[in-house]
N, C-alpha and C positions, 0 to 999 in steps of 0.2 A: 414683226417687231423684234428689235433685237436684245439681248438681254442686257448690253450693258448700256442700253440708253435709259430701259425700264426701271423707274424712281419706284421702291416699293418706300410704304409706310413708316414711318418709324418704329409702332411696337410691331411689326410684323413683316421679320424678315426672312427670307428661304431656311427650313429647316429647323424653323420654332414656330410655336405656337400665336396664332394671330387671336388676342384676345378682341381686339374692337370688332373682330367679322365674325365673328363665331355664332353657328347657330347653337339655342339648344337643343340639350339633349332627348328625342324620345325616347317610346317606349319600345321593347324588344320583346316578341311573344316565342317562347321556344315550346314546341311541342311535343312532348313528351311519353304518347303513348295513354293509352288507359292508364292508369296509376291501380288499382286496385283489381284489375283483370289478371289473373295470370297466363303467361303466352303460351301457346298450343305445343304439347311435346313431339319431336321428331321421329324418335324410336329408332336412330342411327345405327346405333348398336344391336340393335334386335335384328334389324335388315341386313342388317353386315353378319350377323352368327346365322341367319335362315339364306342368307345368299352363300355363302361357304360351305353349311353343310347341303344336305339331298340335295335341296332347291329343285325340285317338284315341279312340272309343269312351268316353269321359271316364276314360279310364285316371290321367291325371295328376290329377285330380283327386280318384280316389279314394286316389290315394296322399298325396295333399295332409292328406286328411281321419286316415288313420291314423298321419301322421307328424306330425300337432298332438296325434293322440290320444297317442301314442307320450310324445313331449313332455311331454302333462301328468302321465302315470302317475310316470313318472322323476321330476316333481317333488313328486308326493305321496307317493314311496317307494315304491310298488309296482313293484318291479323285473320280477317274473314276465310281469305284466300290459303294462307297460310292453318289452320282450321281443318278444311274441308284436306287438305291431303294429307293432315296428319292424320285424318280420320281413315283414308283409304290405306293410307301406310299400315295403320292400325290393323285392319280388318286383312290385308294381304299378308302380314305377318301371322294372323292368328291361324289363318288358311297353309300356309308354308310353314306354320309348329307345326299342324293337327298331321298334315302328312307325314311330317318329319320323325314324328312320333311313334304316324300309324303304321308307315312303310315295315318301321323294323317287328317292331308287335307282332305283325301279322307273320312275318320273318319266323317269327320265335315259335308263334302257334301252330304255324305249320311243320315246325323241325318234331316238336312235341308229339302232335297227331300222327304224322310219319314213323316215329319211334314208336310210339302204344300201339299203332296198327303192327308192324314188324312184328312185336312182338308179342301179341297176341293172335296174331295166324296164324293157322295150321300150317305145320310145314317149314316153318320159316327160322330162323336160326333165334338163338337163346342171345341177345343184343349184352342181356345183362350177366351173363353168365360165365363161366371161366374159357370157353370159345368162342363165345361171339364174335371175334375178330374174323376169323378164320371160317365160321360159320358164316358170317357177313363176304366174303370176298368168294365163297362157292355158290355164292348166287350172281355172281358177276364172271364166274369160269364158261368157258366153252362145254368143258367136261360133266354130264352128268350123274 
């Protein structure tokens, strides 16, 4: 059919609104989400400071990975799903502090113990004293 043979209507012509055809209007349901749940946290940030520092075992960065996943479920609505990896984000974060934390600690305790030992052994050079330096580096000479 061609268009300029095709007689439209008179209230209804290309480009306006045709009142005599018009259906009406339904209903539109838009959904929304729980309204009163609040959405599961990511912990982005947490996973980006434990993925940066040590990152241990690659702990941080597996939390990295489940708190992007976390992230995107939250944004496609899947609250459930979104949930359970903020949980795991959660818990690989706290796993990737504790080392983070515990690595240097232990760091620290040991320089400690190593110093109280030195210097309480017979024999051994005065650490605190006005030559310990020097007393320190004739336990590291060839010469006895």
């Amino acid at each position: 059919m061609d268009n300029h043979t095709y007689n439209y209507p008179s209230d209804c012509t290309p480009l306006t609104s045709c009142k005599s055809t018009r259906k009406p209007a339904g209903s539109t349901v838009v959904n929304m989400g729980t309204a009163g749940k609040k959405p599961p946290s990511d912990y982005l940030v947490w996973s980006l400071c434990n993925t940066l520092y040590v990152n241990f075992c690659c702990l941080g960065f597996m939390a990295l990975i489940y708190s992007i996943k976390a992230r995107d479920q939250k944004t496609q609505g899947n609250l459930q799903l979104a949930q359970e990896c903020s949980d795991k984000a959660k818990w690989y974060n706290i796993l990737a502090a504790g080392w983070n934390l515990l690595v240097p600690l232990l760091v620290v305790v040991l320089l400690v113990l190593l110093l109280v030992h030195l210097g309480t052994s017979q024999g051994s050079f005065d650490f605190f004293g006005e030559d310990g330096f020097q007393s320190f580096m004739k336990l590291f000479s060839s010469v006895h």
